[in-house]
N, CA, C and O atoms as CSV, one atom per row, in Angstrom:
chain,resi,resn,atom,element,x,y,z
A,1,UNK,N,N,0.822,-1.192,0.000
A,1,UNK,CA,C,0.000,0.000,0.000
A,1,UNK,C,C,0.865,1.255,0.000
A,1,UNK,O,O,0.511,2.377,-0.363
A,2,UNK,N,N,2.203,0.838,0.523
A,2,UNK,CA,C,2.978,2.319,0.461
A,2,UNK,C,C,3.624,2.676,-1.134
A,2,UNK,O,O,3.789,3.823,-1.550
A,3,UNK,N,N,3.922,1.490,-1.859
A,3,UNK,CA,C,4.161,2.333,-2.697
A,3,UNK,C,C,3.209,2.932,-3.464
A,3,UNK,O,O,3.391,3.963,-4.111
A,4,UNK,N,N,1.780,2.055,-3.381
A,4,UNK,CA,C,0.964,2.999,-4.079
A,4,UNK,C,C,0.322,4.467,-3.505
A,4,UNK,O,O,-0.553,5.165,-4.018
A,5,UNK,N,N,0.869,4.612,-2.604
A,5,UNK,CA,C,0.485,5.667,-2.132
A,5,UNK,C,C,1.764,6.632,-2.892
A,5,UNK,O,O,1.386,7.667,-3.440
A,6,UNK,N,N,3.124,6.329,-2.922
A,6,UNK,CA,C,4.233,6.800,-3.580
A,6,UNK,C,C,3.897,7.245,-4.747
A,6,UNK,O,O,3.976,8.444,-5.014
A,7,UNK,N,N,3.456,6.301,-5.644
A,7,UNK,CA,C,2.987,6.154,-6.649
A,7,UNK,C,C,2.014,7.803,-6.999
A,7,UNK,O,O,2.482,8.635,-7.776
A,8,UNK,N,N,0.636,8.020,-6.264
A,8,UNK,CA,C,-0.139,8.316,-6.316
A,8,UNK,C,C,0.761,9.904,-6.006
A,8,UNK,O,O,0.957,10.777,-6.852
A,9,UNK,N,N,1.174,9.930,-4.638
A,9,UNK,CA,C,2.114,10.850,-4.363
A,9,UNK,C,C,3.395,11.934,-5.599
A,9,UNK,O,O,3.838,13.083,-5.589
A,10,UNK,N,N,3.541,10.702,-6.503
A,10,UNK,CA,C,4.551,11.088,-7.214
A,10,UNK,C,C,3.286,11.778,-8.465
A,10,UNK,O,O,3.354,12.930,-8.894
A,11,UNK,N,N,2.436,10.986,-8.781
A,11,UNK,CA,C,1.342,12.033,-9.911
A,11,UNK,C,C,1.444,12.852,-9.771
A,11,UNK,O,O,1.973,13.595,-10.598
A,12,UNK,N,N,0.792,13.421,-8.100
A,12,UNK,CA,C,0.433,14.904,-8.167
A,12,UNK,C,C,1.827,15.725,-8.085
A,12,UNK,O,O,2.005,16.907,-8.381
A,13,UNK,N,N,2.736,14.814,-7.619
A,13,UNK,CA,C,4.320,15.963,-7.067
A,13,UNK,C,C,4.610,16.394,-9.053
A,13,UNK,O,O,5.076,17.491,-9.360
A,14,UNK,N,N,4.316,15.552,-9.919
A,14,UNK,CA,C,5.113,15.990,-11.449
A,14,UNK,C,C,3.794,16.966,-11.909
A,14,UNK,O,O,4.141,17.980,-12.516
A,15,UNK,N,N,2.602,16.829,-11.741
A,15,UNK,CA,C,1.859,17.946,-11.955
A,15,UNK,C,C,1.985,19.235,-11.495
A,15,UNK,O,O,1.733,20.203,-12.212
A,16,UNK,N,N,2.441,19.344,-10.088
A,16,UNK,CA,C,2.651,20.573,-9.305
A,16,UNK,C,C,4.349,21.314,-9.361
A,16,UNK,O,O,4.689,22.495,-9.292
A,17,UNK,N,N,4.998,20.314,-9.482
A,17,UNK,CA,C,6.504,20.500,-10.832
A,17,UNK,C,C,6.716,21.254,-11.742
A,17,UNK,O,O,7.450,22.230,-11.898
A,18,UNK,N,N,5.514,20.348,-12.762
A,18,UNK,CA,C,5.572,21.335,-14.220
A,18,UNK,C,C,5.005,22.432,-13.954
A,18,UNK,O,O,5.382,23.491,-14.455
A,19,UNK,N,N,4.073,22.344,-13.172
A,19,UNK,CA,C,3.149,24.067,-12.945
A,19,UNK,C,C,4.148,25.165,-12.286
A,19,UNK,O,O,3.997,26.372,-12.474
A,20,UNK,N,N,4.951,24.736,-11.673
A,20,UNK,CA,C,6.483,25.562,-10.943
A,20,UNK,C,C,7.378,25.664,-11.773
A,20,UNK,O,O,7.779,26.805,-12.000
A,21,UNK,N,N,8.018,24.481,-12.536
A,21,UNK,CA,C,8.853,24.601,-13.817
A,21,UNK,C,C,8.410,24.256,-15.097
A,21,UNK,O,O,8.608,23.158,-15.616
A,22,UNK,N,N,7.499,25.675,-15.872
A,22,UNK,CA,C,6.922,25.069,-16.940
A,22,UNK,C,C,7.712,25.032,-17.991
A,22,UNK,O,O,6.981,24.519,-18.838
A,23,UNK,N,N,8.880,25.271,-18.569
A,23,UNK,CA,C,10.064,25.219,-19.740
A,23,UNK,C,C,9.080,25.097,-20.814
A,23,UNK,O,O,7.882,25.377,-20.771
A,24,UNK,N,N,10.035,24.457,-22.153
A,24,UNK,CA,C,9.178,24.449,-23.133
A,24,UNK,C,C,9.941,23.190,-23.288
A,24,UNK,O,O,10.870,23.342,-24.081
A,25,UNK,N,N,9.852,21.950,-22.775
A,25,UNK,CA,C,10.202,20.922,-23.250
A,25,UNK,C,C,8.789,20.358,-23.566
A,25,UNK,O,O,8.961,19.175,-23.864
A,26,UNK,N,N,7.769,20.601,-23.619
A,26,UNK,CA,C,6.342,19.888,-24.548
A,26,UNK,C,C,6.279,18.401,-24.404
A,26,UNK,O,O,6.303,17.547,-25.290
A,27,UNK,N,N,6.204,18.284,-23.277
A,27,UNK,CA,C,6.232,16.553,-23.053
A,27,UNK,C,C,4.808,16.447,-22.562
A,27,UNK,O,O,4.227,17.430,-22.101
A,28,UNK,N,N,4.253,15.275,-22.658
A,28,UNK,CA,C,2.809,15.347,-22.155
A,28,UNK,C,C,2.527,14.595,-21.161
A,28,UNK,O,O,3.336,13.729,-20.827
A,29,UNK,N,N,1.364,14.755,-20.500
A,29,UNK,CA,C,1.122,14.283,-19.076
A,29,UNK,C,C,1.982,12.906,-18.709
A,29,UNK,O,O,2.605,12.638,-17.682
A,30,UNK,N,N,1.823,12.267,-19.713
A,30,UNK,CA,C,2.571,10.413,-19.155
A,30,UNK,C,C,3.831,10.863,-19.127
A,30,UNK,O,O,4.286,10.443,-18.063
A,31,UNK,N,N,4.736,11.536,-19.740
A,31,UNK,CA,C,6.145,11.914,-19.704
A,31,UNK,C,C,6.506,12.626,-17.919
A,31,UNK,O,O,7.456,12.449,-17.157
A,32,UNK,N,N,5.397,13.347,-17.821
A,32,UNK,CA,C,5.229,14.306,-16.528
A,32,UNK,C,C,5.015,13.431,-15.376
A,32,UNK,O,O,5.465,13.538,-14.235
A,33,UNK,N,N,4.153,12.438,-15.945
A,33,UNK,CA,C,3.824,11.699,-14.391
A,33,UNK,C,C,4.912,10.805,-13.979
A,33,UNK,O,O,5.305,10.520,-12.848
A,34,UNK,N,N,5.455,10.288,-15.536
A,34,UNK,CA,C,6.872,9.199,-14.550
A,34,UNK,C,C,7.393,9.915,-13.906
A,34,UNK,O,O,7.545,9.776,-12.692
A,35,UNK,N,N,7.891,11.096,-14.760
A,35,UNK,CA,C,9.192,12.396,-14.188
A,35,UNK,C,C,8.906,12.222,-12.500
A,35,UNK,O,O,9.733,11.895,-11.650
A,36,UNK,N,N,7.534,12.535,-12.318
A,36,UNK,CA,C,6.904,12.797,-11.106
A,36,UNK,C,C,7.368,11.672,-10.116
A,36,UNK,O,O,8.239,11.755,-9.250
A,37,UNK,N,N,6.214,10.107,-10.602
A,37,UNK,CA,C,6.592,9.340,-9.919
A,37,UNK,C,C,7.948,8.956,-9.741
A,37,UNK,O,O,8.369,8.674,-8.619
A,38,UNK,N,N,8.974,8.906,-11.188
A,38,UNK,CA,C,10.697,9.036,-10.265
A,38,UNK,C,C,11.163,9.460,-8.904
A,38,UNK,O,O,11.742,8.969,-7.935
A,39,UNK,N,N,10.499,10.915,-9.389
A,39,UNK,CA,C,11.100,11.944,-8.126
A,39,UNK,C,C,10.594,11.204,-7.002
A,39,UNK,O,O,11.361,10.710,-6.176
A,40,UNK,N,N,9.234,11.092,-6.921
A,40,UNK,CA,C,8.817,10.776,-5.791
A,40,UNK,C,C,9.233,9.474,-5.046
A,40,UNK,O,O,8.955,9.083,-3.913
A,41,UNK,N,N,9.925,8.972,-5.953
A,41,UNK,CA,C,10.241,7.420,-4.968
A,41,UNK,C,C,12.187,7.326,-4.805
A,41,UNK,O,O,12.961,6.408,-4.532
A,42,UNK,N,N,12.330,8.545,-5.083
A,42,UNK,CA,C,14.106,8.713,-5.339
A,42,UNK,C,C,13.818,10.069,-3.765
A,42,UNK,O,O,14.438,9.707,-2.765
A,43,UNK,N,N,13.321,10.896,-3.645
A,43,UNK,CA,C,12.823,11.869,-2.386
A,43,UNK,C,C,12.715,11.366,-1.520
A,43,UNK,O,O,13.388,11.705,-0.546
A,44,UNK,N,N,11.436,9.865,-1.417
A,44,UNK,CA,C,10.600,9.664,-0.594
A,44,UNK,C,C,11.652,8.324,0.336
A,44,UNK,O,O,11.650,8.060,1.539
A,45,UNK,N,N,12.519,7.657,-0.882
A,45,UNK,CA,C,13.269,6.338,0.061
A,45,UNK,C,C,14.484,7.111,0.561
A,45,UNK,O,O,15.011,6.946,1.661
A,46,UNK,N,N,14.915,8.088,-0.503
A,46,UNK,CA,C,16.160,8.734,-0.178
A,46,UNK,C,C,16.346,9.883,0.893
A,46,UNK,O,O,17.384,10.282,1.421
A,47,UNK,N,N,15.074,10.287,1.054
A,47,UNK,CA,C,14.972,10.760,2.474
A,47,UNK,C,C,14.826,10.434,3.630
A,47,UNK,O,O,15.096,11.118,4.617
A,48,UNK,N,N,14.299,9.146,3.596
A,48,UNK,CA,C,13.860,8.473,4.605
A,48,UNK,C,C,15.574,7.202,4.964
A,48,UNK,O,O,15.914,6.735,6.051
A,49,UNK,N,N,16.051,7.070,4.009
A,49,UNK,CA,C,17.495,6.591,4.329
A,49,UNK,C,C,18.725,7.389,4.655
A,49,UNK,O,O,19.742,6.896,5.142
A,50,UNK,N,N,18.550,8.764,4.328
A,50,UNK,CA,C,19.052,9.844,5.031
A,50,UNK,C,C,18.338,10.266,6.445
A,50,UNK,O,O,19.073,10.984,7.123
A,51,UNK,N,N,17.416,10.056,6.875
A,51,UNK,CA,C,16.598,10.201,8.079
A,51,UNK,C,C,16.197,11.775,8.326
A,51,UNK,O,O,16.200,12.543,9.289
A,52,UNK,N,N,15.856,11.837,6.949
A,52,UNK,CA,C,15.592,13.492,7.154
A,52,UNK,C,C,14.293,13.673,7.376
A,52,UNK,O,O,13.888,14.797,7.673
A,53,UNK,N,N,13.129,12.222,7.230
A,53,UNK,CA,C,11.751,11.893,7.434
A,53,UNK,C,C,11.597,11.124,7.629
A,53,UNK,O,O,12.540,10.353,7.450
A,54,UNK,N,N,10.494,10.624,8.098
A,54,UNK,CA,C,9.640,9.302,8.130
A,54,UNK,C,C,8.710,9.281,7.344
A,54,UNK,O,O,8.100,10.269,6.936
A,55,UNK,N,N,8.451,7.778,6.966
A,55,UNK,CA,C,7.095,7.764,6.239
A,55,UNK,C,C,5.946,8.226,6.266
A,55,UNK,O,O,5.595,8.087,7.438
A,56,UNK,N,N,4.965,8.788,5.590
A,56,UNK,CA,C,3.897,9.798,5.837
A,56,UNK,C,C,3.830,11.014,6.193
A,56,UNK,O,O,2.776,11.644,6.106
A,57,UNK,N,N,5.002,11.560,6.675
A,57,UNK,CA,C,5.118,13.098,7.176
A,57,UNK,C,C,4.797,13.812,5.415
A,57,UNK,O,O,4.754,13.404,4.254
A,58,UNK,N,N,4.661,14.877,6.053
A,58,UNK,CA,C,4.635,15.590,4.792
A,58,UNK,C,C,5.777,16.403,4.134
A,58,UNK,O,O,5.846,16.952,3.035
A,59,UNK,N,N,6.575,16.312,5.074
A,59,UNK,CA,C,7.972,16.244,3.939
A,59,UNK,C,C,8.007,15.933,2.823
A,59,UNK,O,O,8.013,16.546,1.756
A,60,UNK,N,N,8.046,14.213,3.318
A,60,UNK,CA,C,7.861,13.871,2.537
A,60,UNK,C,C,7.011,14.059,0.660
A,60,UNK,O,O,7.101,13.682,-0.509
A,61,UNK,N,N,6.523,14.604,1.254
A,61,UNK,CA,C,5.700,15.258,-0.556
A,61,UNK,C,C,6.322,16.634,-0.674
A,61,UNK,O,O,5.571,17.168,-1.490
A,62,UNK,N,N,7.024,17.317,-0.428
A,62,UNK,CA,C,7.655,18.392,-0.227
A,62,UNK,C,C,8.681,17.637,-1.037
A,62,UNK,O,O,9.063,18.133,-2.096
A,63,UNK,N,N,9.187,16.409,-0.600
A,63,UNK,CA,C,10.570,16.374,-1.153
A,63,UNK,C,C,10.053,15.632,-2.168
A,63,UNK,O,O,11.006,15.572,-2.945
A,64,UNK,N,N,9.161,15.031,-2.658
A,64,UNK,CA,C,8.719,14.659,-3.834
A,64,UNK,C,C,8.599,15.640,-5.141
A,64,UNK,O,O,8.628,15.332,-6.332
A,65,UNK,N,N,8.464,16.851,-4.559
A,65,UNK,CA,C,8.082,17.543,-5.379
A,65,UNK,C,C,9.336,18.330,-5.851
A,65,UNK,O,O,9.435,18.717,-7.016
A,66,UNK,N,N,10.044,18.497,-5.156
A,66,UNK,CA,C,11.464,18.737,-5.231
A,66,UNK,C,C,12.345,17.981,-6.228
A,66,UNK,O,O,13.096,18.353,-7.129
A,67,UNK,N,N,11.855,16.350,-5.570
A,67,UNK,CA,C,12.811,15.572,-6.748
A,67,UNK,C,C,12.052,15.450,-7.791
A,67,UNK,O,O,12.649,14.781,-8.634
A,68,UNK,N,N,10.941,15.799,-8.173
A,68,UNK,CA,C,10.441,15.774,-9.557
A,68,UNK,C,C,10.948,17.296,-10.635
A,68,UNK,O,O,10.958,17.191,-11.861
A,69,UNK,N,N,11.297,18.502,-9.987
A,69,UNK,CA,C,11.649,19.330,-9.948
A,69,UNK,C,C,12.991,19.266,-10.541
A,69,UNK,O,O,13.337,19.644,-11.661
A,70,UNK,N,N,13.769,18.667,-9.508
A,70,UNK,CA,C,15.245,17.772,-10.321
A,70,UNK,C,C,15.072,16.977,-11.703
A,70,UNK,O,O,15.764,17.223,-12.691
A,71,UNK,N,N,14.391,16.309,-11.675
A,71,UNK,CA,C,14.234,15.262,-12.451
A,71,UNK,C,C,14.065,16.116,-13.812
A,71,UNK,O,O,14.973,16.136,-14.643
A,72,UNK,N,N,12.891,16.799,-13.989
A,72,UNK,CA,C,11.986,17.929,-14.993
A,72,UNK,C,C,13.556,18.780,-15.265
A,72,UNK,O,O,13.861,18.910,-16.451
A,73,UNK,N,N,14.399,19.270,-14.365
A,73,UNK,CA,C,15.469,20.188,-14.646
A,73,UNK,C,C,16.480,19.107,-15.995
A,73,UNK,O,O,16.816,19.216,-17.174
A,74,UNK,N,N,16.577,18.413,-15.206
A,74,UNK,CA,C,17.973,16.996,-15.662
A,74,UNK,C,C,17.140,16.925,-17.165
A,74,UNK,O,O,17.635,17.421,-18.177
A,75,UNK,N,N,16.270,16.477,-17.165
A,75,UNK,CA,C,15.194,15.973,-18.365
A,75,UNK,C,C,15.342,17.089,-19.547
A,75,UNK,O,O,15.543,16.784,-20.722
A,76,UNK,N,N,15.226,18.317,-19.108
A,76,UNK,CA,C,15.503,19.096,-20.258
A,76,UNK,C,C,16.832,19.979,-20.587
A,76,UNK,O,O,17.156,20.696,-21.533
A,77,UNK,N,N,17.360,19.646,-19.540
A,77,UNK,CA,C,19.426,19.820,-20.280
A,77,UNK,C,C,19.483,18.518,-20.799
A,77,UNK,O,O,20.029,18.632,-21.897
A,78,UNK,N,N,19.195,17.274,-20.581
A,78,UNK,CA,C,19.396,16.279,-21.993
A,78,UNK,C,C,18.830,16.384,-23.029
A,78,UNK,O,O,19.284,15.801,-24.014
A,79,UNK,N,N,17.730,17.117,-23.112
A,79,UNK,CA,C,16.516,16.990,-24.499
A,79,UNK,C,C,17.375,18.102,-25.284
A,79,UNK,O,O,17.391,18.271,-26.503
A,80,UNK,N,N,18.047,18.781,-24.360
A,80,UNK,CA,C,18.442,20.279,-25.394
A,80,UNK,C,C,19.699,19.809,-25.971
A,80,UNK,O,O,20.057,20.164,-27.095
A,81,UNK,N,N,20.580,18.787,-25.013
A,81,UNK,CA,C,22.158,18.507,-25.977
A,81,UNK,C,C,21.199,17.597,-27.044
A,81,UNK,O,O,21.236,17.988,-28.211
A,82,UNK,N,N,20.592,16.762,-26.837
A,82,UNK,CA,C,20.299,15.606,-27.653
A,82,UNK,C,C,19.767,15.982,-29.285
A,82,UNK,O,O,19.871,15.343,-30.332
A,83,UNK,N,N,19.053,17.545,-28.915
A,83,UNK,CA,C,19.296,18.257,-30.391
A,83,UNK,C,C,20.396,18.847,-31.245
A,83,UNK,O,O,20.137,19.302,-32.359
């Protein structure tokens, strides 16, 4: 149940991402939601193995949204060399 909550967690963190970093990389929602769910399960274990949270706090989606944020950044300095 936790990762689908991760899961679910990471949707809304790449929606609320792109709405913070909208660029013009034109990728569409399914591109956005992995981005998302990445972040969110690279934030959510990697914070919690750094002990900067526990499970369910709301950091936790804080830092989801963060690492989708990363992710969305990384994603379009490769799309731009790759042209």
């Amino acid at each position: 149940m936790h990762i689908l909550w991760t899961i679910l967690a990471g949707l809304a963190a790449g929606f609320i991402a792109k709405a913070i970093y909208p660029g013009r990389e034109h990728m569409g929602w399914i591109v956005t939601t992995l981005l998302g769910i990445a972040g969110s399960f690279v934030a959510t274990y990697g914070g919690q193995w750094l002990h900067l949270y526990q499970a369910g706090e709301r950091a936790g989606f804080i830092g989801a949204i963060v690492g989708a944020l990363v992710l969305l950044f990384v994603y379009g300095l490769i799309k731009k060399k790759a042209k």
